[in-house]
C-alpha positions as CSV (number, residue, x, y, z in Angstrom):
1,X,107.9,80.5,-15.4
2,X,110.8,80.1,-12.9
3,X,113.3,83.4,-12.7
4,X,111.5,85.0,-15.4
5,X,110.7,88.4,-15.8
6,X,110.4,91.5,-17.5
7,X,112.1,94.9,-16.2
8,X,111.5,98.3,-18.5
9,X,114.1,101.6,-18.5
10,X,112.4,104.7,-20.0
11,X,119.0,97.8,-26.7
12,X,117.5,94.5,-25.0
13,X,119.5,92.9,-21.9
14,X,119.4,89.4,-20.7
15,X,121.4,88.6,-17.9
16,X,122.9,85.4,-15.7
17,X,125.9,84.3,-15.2
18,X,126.5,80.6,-16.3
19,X,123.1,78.7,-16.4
20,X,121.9,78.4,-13.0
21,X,122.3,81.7,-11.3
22,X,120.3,85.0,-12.0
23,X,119.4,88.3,-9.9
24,X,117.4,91.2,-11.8
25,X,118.8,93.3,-9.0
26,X,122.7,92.7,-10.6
27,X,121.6,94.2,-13.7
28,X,119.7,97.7,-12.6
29,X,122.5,99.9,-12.8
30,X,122.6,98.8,-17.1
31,X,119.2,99.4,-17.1
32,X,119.6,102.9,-15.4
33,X,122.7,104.1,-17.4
34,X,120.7,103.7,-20.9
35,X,118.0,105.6,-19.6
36,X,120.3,108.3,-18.4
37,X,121.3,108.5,-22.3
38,X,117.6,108.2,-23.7
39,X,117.7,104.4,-24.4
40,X,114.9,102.3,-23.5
41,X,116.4,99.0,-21.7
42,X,114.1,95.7,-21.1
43,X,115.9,93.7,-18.5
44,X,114.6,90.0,-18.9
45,X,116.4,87.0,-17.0
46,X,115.6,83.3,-18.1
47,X,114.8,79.8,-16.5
48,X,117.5,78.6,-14.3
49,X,119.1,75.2,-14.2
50,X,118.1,73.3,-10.4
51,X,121.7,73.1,-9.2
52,X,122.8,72.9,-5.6
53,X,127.0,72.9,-5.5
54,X,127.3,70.7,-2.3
55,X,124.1,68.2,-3.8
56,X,124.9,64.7,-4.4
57,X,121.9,64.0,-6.0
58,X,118.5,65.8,-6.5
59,X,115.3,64.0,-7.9
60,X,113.9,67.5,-8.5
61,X,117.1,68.3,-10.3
62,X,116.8,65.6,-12.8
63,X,113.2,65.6,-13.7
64,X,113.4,69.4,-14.1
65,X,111.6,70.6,-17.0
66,X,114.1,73.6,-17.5
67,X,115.4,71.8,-20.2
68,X,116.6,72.5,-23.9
69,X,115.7,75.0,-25.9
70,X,114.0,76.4,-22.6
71,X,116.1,79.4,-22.2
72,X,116.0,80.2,-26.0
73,X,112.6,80.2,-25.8
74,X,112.5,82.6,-22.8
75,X,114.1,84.7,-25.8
76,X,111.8,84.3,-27.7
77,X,108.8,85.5,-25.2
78,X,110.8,88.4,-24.1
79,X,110.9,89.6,-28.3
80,X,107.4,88.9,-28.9
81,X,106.9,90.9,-25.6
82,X,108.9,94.1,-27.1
83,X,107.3,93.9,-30.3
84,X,104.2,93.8,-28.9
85,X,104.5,96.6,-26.2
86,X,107.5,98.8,-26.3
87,X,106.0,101.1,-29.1
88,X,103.6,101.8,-26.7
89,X,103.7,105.5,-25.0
90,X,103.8,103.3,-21.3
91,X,106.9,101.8,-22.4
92,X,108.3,105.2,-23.9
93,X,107.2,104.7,-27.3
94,X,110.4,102.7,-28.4
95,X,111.1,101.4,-32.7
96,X,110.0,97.5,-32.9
97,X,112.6,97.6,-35.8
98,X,115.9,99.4,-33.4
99,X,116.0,96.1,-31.0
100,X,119.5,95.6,-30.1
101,X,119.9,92.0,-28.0
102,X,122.6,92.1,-25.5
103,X,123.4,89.2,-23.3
104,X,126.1,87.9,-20.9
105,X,127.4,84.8,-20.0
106,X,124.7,82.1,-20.2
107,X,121.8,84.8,-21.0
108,X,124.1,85.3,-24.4
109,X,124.3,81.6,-24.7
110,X,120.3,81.6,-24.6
111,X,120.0,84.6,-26.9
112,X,122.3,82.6,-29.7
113,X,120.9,79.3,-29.5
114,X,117.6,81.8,-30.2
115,X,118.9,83.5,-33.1
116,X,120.1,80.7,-34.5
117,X,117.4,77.8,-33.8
118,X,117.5,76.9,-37.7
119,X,120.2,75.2,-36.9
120,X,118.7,72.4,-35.4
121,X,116.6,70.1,-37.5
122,X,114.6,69.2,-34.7
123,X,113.4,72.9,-33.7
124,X,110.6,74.5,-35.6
125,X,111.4,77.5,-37.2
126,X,108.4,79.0,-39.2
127,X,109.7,82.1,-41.0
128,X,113.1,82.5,-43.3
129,X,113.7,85.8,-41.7
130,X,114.5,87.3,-38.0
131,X,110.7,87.8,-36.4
132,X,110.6,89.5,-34.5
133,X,113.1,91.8,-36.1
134,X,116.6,92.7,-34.3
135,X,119.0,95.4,-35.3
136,X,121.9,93.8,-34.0
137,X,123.5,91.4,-31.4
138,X,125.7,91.9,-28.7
139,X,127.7,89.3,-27.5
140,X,129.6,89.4,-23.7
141,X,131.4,86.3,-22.2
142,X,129.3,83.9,-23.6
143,X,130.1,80.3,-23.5
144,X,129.8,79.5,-27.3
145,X,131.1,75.9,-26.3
146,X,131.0,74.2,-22.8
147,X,134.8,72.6,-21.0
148,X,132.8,69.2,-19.8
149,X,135.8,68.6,-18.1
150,X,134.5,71.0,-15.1
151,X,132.2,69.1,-12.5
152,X,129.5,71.7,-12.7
153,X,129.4,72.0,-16.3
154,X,129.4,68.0,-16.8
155,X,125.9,68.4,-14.4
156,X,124.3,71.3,-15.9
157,X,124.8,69.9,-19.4
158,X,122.9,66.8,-18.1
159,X,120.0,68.8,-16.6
160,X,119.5,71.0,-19.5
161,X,120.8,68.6,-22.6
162,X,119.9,65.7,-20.8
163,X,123.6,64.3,-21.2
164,X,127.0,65.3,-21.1
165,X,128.4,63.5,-24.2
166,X,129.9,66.3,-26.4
167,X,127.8,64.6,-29.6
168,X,124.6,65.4,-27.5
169,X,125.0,68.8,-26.8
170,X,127.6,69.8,-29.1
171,X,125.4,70.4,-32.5
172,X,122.8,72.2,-30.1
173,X,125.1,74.6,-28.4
174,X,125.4,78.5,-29.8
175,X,128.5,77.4,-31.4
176,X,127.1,74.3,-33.0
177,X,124.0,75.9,-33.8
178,X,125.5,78.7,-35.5
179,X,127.7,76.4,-37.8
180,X,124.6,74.5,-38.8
181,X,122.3,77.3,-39.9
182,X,120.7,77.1,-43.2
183,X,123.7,78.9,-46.1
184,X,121.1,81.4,-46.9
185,X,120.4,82.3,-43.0
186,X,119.9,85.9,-42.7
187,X,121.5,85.5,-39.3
188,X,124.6,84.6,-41.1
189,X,124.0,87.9,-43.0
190,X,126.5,90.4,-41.3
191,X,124.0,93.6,-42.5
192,X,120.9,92.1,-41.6
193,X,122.4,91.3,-38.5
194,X,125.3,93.1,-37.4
195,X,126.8,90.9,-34.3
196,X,129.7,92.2,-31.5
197,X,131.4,89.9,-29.3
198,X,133.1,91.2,-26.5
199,X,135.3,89.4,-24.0
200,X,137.4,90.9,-20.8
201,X,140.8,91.1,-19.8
202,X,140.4,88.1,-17.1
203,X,138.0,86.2,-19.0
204,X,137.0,82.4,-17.8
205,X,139.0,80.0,-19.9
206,X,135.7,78.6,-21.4
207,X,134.4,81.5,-22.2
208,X,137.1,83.1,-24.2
209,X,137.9,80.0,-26.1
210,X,134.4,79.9,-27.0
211,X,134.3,83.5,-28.0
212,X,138.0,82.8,-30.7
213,X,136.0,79.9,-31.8
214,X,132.8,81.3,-32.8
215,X,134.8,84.3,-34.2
216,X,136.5,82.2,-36.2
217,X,133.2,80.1,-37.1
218,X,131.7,83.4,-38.0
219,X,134.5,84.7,-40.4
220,X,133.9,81.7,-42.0
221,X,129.9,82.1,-43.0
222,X,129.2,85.2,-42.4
223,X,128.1,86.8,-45.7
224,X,129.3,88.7,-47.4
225,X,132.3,86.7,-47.8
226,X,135.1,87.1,-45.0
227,X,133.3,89.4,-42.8
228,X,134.2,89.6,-39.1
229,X,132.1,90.5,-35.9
230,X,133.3,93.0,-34.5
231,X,135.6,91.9,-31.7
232,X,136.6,93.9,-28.1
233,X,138.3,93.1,-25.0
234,X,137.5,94.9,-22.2
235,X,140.9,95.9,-20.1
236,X,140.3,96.0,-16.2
237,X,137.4,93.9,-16.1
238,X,137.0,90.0,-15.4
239,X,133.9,87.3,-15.8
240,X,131.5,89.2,-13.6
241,X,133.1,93.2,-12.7
């Protein structure tokens, strides 16, 4: 698995900012600060998107396998991991059932389009309810919805959606997915799944109109009936400080 990996602190967080850059290194100092307050951090990172900024045209770029739902199912891997191990005494005998996902930029694309897989008819979801479990979701510059109108955007959409056309990738994006899900999703259940979404001060124009979009999307599903995410700004911060 490319740019995959698994880093423990004696809350789950997956990093990467947009879809084809990732460093484990960037993200140490979260993993450090929950420690320092008794919090057991996994740090996991996901499959990057081939992309070169100055490349005309790569062959290995276009036959990539890194393709949809590959990051979600990166997710996925990294849960079944927790579940699995971080009750162990190794791990600092962490609660299966106290999992809190946290995710920035694309990595909280990834986590979404995980959480809320039901939504597409073509992905197989086995059980009704959230397996394994999570206690909440948090949400930081994510891009809910993509701006095809940047270059790099129109070529990563291709890579991982395998096209560009809004119809293509637009049901199977966090945003689309989440409007999609099933009415009695317990994802769309705002106790079962309590979800934060949090956006900066100088925020990348995609991302925050994705974040107002899936706020709104959420106000409208979320059960029970007109419940919001909770919603913060930070001040002083942008995209990536």
């Amino acid at each position: 698995m490319e740019a995959a990996y698994n880093e423990v602190y004696e809350k789950i967080a997956l990093n990467t900012d947009r879809f084809n850059l990732g460093d484990e290194e960037y993200w140490g100092n979260i993993g450090n600060y929950f420690a320092q307050q008794g919090i057991i951090v996994v740090i996991a990172n996901h499959q990057l998107v081939p992309y070169k900024k100055d490349e005309v045209s790569s062959k290995e770029a276009e036959q990539t396998t890194i393709k949809y739902p590959a990051g979600a199912d990166d997710v996925q891997l990294v849960r079944e991991w927790i579940y699995k191990n971080i009750s162990s005494p190794k791990f600092g005998n962490g609660s299966v059932d106290k999992v809190v996902l946290f995710g920035h930029s694309s990595g909280g694309a990834h986590i979404a389009m995980n959480l809320y897989a039901a939504g597409d008819p073509e992905r197989t979801v086995t059980r009704s309810d959230i397996f394994p479990p999570v206690a909440g979701v948090i949400y930081l510059s994510v891009p809910f919805w993509y701006d095809r109108t940047r270059p790099i955007r129109q070529k990563i959409l291709q890579r991982y959606y395998g096209s560009d056309a809004e119809d293509v990738w637009g049901p199977r994006s966090s945003l689309g997915l989440f409007k999609s899900l099933p009415k009695d999703s317990p994802a769309l259940d705002a106790i079962k799944l309590p979800t934060y979404v949090g956006t900066v001060k100088w925020e990348v124009k995609e991302a925050f109109d994705g974040a107002i979009a899936f706020l709104n999307a959420y106000r409208e599903r979320a059960q029970p009936a007109g419940t919001n995410a909770i919603f913060h700004v930070l001040d002083k911060h942008n995209h990536l400080r």
